[in-house]
C-alpha positions as CSV (number, residue, x, y, z in Angstrom):
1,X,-1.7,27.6,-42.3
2,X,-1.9,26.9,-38.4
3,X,-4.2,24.6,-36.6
4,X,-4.4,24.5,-32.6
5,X,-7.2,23.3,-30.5
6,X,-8.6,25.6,-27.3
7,X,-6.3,23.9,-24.5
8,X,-3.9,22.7,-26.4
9,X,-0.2,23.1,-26.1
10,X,0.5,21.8,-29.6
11,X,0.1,23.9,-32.9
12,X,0.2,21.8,-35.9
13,X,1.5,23.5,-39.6
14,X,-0.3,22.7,-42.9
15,X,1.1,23.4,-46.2
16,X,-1.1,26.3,-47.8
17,X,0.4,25.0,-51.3
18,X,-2.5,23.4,-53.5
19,X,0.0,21.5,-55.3
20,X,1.4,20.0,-52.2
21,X,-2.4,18.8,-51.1
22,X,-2.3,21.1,-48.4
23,X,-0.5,18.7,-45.8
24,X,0.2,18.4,-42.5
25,X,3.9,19.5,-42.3
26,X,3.8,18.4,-38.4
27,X,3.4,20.3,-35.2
28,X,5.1,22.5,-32.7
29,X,5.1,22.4,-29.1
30,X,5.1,24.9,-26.5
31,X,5.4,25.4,-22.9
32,X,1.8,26.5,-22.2
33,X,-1.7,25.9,-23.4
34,X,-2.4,28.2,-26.9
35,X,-5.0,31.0,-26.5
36,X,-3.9,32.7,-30.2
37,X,-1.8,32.5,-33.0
38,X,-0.3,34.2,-35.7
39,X,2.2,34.5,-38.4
40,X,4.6,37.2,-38.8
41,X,7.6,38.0,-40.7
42,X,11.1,38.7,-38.4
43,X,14.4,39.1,-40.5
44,X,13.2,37.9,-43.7
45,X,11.8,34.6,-42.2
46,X,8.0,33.2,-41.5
47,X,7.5,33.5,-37.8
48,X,4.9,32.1,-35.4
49,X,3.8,33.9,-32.7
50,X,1.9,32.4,-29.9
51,X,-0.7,33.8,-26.4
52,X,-0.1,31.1,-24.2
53,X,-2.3,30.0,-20.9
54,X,0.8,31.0,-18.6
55,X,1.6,34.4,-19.6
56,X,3.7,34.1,-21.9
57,X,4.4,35.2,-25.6
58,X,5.9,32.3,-28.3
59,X,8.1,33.1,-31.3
60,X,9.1,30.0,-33.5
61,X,10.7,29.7,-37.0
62,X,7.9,28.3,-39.8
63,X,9.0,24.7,-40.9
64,X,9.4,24.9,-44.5
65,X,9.5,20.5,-44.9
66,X,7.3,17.8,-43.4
67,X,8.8,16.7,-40.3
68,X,10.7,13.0,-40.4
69,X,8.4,12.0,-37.8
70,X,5.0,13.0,-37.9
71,X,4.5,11.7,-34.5
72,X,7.0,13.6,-32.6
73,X,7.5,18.3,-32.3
74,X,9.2,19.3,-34.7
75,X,12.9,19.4,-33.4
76,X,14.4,22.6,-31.1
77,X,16.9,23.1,-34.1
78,X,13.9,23.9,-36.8
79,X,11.8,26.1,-35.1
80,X,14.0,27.8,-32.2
81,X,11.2,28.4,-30.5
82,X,11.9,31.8,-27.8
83,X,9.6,33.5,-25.1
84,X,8.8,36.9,-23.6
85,X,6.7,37.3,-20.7
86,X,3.4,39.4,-20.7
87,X,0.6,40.7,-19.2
88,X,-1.5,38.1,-17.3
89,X,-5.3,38.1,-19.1
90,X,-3.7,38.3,-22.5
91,X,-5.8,36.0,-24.6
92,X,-5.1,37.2,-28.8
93,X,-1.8,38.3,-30.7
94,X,-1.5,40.2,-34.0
95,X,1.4,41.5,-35.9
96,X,2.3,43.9,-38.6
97,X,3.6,42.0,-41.4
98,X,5.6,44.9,-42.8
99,X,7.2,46.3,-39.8
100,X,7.4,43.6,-37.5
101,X,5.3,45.0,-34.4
102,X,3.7,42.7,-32.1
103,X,0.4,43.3,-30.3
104,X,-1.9,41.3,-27.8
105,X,-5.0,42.1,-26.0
106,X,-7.3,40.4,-23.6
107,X,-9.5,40.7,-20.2
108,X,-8.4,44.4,-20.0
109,X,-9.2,45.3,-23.7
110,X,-6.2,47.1,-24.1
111,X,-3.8,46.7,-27.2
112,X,-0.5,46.0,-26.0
113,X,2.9,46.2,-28.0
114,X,5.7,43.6,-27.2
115,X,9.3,43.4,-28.8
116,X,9.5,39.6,-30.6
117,X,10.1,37.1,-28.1
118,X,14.0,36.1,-27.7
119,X,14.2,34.2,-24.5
120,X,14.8,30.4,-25.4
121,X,13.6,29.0,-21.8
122,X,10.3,30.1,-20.6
């Protein structure tokens, strides 16, 4: 399950396991306030995929543990995070969990499709 806040440039990861209490696994950190988030799946592997404020689109790898520190982003090596520009005014993402496509919209209320993000700098 994914958490983020309107302004925010973190997105913190829960556990949707009952028998796990539903934790806080710890958060990721992007370059760029979050507008939307998603999950997605991207070579056999839980992705995230993220609208942020700056025109940008985020990809990152799905923790699977509870970071050691619950203070700090989860490490660069745990969720790879990559980018892909877009469209200014882009304000929602969704994917197709069985293919893999990624779509946005936003101020022009057209549905765009963008390949998975695979820059690793914005």
């Amino acid at each position: 399950m994914l958490v983020t806040s309107k302004n925010k440039d973190v997105i913190h990861v829960l556990s949707a396991e009952a028998e796990r209490g539903f934790n806080v696994l710890g958060y990721i950190e992007f370059e760029g306030h979050i507008r939307s988030a998603c999950f997605t799946m991207k070579d056999g592997r839980a992705r995230i995929l993220a609208v942020l404020s700056n025109g940008l689109l985020a990809g990152a790898n799905v923790p699977v543990s509870s970071a050691e520190n619950g203070m700090e982003p989860f490490p660069e090596d745990i969720v790879a995070i990559t980018y892909r520009k877009i469209d200014k005014g882009m304000n929602m993402v969704i994917s197709n969990h069985t293919n893999g496509d990624v779509f946005t919209c936003g101020d022009d209320k057209l549905l765009k499709k963008y390949e998975f993000p695979t820059d690793k700098r914005a």
